[in-house]
C-alpha positions in Angstrom: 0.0 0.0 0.0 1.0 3.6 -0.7 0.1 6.0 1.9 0.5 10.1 1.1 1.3 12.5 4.1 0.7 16.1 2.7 2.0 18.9 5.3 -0.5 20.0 7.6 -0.4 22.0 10.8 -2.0 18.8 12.9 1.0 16.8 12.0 3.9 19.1 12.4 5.3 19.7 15.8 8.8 20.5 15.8 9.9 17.7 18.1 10.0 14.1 19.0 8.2 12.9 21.8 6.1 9.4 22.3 3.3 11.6 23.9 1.9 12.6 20.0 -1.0 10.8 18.7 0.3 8.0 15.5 -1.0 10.0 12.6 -0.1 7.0 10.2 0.0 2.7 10.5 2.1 0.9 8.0 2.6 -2.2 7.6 6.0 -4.2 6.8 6.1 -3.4 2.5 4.3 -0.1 2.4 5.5 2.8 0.6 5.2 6.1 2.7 5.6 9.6 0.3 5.6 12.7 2.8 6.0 16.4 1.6 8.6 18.0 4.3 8.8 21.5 5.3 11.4 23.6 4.6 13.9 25.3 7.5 11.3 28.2 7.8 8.2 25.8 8.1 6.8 26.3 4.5 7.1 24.1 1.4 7.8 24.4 -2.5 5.8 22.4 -4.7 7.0 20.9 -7.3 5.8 22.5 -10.4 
């Protein structure tokens, strides 16, 4: 299975930390495709 993660502000937190909901369950094989913020917090899209 392919799963997508597009940036949103519910997922981004700036830290690590076992207290944050899971926002995502893969199983062993899946394909995970994130977009990732840049250093000042936005993101390019590719054209």
């Amino acid at each position: 299975m392919i799963h997508n993660l597009e940036i949103k502000n519910e997922n981004l937190h700036g830290s690590f930390s076992n207290e944050y909901e899971p926002i995502l369950t893969v199983k062993s094989g899946d394909t995970i495709r994130m977009q990732t913020p840049d250093i000042e917090w936005g993101y390019f899209k590719s054209k």
